[in-house]
mmCIF file of the N, C-alpha and C atoms, coordinates in Angstrom:
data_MODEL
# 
_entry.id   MODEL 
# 
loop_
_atom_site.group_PDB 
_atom_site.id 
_atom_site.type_symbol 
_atom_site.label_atom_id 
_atom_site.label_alt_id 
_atom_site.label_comp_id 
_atom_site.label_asym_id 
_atom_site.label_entity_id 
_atom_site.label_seq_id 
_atom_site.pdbx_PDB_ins_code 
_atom_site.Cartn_x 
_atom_site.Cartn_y 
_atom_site.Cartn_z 
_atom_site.occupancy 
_atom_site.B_iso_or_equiv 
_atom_site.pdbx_formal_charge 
_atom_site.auth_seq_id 
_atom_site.auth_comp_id 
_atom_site.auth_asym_id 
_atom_site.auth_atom_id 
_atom_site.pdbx_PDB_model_num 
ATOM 1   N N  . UNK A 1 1  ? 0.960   3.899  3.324   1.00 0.00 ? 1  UNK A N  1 
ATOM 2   C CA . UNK A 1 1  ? -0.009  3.509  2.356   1.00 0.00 ? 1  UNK A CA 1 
ATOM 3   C C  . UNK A 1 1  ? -0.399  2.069  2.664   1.00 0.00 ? 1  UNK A C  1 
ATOM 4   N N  . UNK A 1 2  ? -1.767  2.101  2.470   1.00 0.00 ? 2  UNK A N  1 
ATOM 5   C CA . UNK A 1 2  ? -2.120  0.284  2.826   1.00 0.00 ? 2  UNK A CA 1 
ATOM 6   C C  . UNK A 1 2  ? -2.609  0.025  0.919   1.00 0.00 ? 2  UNK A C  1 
ATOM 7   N N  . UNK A 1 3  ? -2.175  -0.879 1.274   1.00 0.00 ? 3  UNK A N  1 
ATOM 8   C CA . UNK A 1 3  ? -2.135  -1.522 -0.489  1.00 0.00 ? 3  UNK A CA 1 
ATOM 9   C C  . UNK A 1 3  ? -3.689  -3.444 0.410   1.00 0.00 ? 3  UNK A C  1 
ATOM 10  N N  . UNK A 1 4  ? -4.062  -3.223 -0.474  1.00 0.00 ? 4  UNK A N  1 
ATOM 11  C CA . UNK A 1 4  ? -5.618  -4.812 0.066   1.00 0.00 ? 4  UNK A CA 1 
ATOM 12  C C  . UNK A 1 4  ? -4.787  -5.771 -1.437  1.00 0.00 ? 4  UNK A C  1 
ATOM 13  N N  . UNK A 1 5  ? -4.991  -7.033 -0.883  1.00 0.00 ? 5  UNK A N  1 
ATOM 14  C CA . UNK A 1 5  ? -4.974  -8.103 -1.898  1.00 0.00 ? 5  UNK A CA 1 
ATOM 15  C C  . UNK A 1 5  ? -5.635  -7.685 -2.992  1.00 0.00 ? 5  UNK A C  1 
ATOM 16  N N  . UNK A 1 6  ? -5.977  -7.141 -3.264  1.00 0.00 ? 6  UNK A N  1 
ATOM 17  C CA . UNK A 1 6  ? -6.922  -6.838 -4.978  1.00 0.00 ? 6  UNK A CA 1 
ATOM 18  C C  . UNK A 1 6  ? -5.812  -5.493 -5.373  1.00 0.00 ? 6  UNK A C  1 
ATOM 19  N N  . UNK A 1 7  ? -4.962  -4.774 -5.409  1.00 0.00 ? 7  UNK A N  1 
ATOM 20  C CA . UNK A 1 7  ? -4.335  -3.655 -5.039  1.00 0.00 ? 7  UNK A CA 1 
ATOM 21  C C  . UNK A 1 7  ? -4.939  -2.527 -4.981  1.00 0.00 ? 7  UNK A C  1 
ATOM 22  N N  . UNK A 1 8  ? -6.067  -1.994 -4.139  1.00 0.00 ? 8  UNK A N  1 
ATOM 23  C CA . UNK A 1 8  ? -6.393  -0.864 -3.686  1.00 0.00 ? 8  UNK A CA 1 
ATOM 24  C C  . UNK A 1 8  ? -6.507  -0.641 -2.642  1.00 0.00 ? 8  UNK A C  1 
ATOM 25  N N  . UNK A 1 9  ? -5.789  0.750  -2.508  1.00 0.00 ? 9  UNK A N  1 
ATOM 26  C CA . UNK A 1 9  ? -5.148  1.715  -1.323  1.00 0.00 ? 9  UNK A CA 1 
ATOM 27  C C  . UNK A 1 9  ? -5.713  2.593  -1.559  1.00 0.00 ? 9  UNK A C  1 
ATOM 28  N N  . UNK A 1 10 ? -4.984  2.955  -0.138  1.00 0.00 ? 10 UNK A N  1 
ATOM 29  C CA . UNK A 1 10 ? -5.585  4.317  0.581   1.00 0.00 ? 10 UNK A CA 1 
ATOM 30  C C  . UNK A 1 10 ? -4.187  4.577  1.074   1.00 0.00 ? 10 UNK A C  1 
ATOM 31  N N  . UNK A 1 11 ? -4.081  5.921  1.520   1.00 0.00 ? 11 UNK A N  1 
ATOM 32  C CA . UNK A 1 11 ? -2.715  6.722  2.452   1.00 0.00 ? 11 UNK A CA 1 
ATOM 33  C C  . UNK A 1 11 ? -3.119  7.517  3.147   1.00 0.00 ? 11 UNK A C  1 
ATOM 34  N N  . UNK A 1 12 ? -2.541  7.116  4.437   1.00 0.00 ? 12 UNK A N  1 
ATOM 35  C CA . UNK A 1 12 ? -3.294  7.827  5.233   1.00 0.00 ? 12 UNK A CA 1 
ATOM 36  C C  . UNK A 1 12 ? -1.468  8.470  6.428   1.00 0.00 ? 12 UNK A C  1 
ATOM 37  N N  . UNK A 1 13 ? -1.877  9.313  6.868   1.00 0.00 ? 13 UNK A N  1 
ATOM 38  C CA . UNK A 1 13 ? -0.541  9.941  7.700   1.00 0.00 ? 13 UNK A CA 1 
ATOM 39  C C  . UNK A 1 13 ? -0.372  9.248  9.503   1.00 0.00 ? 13 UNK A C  1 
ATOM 40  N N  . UNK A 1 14 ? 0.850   8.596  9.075   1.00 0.00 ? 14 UNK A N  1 
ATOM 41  C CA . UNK A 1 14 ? 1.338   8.070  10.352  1.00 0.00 ? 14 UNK A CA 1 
ATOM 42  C C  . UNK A 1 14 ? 2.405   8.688  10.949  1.00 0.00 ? 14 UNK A C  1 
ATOM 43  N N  . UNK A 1 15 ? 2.969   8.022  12.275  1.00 0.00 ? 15 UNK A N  1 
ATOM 44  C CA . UNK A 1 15 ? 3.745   8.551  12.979  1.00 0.00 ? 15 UNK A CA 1 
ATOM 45  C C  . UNK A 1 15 ? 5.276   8.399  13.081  1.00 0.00 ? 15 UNK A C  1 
ATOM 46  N N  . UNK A 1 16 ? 5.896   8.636  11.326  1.00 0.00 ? 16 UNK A N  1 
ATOM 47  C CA . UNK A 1 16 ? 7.075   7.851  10.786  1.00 0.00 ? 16 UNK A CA 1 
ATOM 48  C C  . UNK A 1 16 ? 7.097   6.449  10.615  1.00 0.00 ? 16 UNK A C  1 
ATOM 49  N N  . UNK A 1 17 ? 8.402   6.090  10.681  1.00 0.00 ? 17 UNK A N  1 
ATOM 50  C CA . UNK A 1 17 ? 8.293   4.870  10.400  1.00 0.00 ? 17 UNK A CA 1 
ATOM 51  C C  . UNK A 1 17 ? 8.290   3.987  11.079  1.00 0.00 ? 17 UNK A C  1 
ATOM 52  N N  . UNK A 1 18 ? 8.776   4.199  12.324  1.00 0.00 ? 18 UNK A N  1 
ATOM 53  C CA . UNK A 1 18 ? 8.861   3.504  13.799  1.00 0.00 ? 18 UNK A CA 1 
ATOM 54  C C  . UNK A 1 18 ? 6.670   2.802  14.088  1.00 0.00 ? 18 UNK A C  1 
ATOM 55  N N  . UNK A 1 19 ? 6.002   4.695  13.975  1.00 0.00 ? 19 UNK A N  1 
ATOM 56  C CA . UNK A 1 19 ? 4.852   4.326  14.051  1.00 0.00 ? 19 UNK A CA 1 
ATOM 57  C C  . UNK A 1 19 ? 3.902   3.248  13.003  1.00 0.00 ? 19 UNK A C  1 
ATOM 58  N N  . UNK A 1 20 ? 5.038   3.256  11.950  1.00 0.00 ? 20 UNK A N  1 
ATOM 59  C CA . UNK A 1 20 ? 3.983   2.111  10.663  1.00 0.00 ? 20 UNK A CA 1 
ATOM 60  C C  . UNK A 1 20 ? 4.233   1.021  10.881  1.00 0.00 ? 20 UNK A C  1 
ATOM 61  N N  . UNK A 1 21 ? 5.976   0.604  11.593  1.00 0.00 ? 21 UNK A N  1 
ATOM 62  C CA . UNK A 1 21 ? 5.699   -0.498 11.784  1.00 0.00 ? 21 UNK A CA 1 
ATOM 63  C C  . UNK A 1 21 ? 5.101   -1.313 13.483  1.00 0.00 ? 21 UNK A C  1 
ATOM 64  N N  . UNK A 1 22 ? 4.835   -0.126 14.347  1.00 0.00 ? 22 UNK A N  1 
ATOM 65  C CA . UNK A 1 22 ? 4.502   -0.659 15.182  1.00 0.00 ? 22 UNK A CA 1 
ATOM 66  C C  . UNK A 1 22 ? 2.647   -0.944 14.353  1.00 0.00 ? 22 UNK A C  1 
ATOM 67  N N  . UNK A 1 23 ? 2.357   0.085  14.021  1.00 0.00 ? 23 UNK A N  1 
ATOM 68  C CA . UNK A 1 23 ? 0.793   -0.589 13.805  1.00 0.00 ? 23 UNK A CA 1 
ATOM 69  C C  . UNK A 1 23 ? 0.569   -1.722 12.562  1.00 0.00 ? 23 UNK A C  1 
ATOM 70  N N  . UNK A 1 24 ? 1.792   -1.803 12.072  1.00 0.00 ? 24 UNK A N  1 
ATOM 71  C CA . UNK A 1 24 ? 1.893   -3.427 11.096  1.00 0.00 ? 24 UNK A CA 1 
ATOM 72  C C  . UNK A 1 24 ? 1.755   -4.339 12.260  1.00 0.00 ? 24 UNK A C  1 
ATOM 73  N N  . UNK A 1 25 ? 2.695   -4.234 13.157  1.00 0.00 ? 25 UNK A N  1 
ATOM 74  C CA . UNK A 1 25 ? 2.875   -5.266 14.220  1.00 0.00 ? 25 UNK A CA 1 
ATOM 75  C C  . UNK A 1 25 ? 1.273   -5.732 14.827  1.00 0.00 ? 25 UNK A C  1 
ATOM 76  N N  . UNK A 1 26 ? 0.762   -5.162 15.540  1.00 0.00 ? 26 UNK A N  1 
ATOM 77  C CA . UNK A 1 26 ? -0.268  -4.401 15.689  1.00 0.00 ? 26 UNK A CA 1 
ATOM 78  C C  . UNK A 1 26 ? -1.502  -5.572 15.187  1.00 0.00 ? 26 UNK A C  1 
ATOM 79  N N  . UNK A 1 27 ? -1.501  -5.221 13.645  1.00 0.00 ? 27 UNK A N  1 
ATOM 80  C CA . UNK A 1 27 ? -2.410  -5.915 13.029  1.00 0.00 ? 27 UNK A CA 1 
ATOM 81  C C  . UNK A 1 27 ? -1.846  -7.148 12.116  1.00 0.00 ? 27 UNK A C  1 
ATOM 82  N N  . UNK A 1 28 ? -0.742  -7.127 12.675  1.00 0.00 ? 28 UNK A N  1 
ATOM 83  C CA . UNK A 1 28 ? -0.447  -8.808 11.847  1.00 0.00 ? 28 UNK A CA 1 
ATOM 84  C C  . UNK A 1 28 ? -0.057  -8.348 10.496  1.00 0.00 ? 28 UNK A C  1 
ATOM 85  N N  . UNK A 1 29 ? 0.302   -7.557 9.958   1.00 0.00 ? 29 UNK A N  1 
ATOM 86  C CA . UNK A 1 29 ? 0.437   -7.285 8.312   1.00 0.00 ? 29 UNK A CA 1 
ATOM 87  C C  . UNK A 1 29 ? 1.654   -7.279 7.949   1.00 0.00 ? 29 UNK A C  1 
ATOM 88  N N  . UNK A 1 30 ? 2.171   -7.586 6.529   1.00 0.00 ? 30 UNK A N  1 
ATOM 89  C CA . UNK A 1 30 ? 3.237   -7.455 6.193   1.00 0.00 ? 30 UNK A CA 1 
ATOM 90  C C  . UNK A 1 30 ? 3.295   -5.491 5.765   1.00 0.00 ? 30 UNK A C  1 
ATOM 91  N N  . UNK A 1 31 ? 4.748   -5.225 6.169   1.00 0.00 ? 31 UNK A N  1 
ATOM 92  C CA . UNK A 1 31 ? 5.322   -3.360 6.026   1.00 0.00 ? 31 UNK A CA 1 
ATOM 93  C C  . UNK A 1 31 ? 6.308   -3.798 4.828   1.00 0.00 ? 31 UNK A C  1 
ATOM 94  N N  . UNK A 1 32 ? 6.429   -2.909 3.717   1.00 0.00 ? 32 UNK A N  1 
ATOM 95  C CA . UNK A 1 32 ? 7.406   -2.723 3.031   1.00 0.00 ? 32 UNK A CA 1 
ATOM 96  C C  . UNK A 1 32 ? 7.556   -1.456 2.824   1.00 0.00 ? 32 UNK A C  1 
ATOM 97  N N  . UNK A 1 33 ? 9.203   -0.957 2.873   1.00 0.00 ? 33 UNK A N  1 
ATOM 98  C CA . UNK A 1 33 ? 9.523   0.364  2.216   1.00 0.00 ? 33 UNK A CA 1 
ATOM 99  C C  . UNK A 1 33 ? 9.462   0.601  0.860   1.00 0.00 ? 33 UNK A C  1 
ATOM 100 N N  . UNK A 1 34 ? 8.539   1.100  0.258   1.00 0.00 ? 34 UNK A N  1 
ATOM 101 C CA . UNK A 1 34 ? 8.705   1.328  -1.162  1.00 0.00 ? 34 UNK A CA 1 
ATOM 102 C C  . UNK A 1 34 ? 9.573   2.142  -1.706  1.00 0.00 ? 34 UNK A C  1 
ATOM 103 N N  . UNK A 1 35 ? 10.391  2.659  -1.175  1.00 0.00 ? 35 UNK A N  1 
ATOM 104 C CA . UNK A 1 35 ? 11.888  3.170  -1.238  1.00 0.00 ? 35 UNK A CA 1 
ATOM 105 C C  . UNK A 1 35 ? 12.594  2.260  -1.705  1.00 0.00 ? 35 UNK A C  1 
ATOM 106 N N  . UNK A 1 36 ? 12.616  1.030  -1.060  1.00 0.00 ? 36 UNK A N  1 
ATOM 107 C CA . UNK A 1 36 ? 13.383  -0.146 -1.326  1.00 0.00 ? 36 UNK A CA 1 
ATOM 108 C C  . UNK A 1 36 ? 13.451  -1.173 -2.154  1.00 0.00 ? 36 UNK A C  1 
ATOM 109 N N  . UNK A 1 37 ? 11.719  -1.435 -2.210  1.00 0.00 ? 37 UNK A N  1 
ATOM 110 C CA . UNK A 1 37 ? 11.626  -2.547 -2.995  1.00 0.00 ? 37 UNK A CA 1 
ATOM 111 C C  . UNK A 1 37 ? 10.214  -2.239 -3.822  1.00 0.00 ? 37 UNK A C  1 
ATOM 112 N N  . UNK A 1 38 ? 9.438   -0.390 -4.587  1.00 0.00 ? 38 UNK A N  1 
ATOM 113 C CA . UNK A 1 38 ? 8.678   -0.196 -5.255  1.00 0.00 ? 38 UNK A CA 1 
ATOM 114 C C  . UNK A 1 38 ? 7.502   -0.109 -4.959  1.00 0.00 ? 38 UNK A C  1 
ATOM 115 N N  . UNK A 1 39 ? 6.562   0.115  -5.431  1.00 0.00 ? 39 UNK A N  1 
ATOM 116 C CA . UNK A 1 39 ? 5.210   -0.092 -5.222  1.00 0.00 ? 39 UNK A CA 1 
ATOM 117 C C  . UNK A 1 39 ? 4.810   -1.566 -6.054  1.00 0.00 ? 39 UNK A C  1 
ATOM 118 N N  . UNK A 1 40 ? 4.020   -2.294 -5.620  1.00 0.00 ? 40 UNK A N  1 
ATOM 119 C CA . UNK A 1 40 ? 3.327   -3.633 -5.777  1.00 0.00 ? 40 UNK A CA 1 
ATOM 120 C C  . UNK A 1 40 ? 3.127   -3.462 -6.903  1.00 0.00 ? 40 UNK A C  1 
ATOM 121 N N  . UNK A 1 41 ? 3.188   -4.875 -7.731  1.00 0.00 ? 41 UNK A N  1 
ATOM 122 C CA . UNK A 1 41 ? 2.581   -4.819 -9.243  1.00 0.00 ? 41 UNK A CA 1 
ATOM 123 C C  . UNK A 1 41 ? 1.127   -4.852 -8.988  1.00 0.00 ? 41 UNK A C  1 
ATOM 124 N N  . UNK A 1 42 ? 0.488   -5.248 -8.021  1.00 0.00 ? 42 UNK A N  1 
ATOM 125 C CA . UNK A 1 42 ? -1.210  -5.738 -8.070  1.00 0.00 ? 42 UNK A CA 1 
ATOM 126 C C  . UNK A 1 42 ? -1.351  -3.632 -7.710  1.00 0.00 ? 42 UNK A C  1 
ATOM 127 N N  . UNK A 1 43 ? -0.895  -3.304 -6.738  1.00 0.00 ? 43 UNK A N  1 
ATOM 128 C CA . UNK A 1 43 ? -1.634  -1.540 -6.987  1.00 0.00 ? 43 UNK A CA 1 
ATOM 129 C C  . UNK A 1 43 ? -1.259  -0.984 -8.229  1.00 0.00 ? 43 UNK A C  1 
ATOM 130 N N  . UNK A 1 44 ? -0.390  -1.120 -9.247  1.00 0.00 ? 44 UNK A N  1 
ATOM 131 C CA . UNK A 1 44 ? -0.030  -0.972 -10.573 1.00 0.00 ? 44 UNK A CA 1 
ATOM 132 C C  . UNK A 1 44 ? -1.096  -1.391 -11.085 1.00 0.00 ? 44 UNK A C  1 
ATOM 133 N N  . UNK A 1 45 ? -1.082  -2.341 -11.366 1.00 0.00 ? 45 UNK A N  1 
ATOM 134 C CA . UNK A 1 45 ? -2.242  -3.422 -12.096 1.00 0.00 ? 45 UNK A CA 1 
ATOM 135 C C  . UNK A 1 45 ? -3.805  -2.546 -11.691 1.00 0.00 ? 45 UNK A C  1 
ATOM 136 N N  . UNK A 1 46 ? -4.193  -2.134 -10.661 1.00 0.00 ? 46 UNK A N  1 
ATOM 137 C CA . UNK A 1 46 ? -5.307  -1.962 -9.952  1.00 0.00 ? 46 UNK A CA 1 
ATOM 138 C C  . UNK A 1 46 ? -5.956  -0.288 -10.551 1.00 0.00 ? 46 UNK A C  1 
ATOM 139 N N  . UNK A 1 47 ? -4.739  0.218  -10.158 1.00 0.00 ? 47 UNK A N  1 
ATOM 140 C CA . UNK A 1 47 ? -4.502  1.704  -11.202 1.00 0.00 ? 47 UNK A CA 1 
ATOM 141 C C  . UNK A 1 47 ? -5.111  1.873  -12.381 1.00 0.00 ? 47 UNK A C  1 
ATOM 142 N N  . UNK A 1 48 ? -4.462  1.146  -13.593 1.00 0.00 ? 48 UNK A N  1 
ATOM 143 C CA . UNK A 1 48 ? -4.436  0.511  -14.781 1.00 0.00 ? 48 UNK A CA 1 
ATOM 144 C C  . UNK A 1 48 ? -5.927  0.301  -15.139 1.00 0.00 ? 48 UNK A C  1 
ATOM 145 N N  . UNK A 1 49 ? -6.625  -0.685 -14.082 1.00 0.00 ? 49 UNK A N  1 
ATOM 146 C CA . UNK A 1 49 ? -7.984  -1.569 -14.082 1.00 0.00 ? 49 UNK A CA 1 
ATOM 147 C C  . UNK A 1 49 ? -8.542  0.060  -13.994 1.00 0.00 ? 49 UNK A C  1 
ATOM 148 N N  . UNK A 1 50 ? -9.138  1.122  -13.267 1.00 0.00 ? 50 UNK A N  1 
ATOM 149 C CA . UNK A 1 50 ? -9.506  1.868  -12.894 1.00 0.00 ? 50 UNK A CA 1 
ATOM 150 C C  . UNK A 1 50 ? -9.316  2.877  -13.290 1.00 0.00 ? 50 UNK A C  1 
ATOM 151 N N  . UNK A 1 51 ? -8.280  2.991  -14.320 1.00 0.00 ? 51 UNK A N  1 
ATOM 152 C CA . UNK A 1 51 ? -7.861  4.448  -15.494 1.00 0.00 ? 51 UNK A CA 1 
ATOM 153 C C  . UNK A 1 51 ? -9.263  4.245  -16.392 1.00 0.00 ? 51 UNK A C  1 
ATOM 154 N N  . UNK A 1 52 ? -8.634  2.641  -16.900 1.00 0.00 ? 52 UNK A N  1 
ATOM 155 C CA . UNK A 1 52 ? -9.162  2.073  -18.291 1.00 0.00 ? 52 UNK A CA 1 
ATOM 156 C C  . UNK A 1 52 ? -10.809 1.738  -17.993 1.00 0.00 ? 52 UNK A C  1 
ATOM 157 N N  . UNK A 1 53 ? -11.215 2.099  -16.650 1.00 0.00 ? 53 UNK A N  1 
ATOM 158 C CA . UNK A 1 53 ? -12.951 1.779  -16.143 1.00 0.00 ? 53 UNK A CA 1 
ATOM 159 C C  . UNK A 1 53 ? -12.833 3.283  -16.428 1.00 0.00 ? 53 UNK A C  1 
ATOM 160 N N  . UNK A 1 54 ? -12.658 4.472  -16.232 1.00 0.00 ? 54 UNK A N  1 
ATOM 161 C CA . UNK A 1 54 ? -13.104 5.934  -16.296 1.00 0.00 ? 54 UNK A CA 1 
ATOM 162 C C  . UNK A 1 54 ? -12.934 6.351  -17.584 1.00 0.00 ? 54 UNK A C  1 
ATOM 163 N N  . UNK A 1 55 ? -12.744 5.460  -18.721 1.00 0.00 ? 55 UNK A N  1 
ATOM 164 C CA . UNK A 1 55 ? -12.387 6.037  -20.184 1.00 0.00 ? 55 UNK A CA 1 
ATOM 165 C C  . UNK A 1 55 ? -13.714 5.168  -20.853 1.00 0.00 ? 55 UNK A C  1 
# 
């Protein structure tokens, strides 16, 4: 999943995990396992923004 500074993502299918972090490497980005340490408060937050825009 790519999470953007504003928190909206997209998921898209890679080649495990070996392959996510070679294409983090790749493009300079920070990788986190959200296994480990959650999903971001800003894609929370972003969610939230975008429920409460469709109501």
């Amino acid at each position: 999943m790519l999470i953007a500074h504003d928190g909206e993502w997209t998921r898209r299918r890679i080649d495990g995990p070996d392959g996510a972090r070679r294409f983090a490497h790749r493009l300079a980005i920070p990788i986190y396992d959200v296994r480990l340490v959650g999903y971001p408060q800003r894609m929370r937050d972003y969610n939230e923004r975008r429920k409460r825009a469709a109501n």
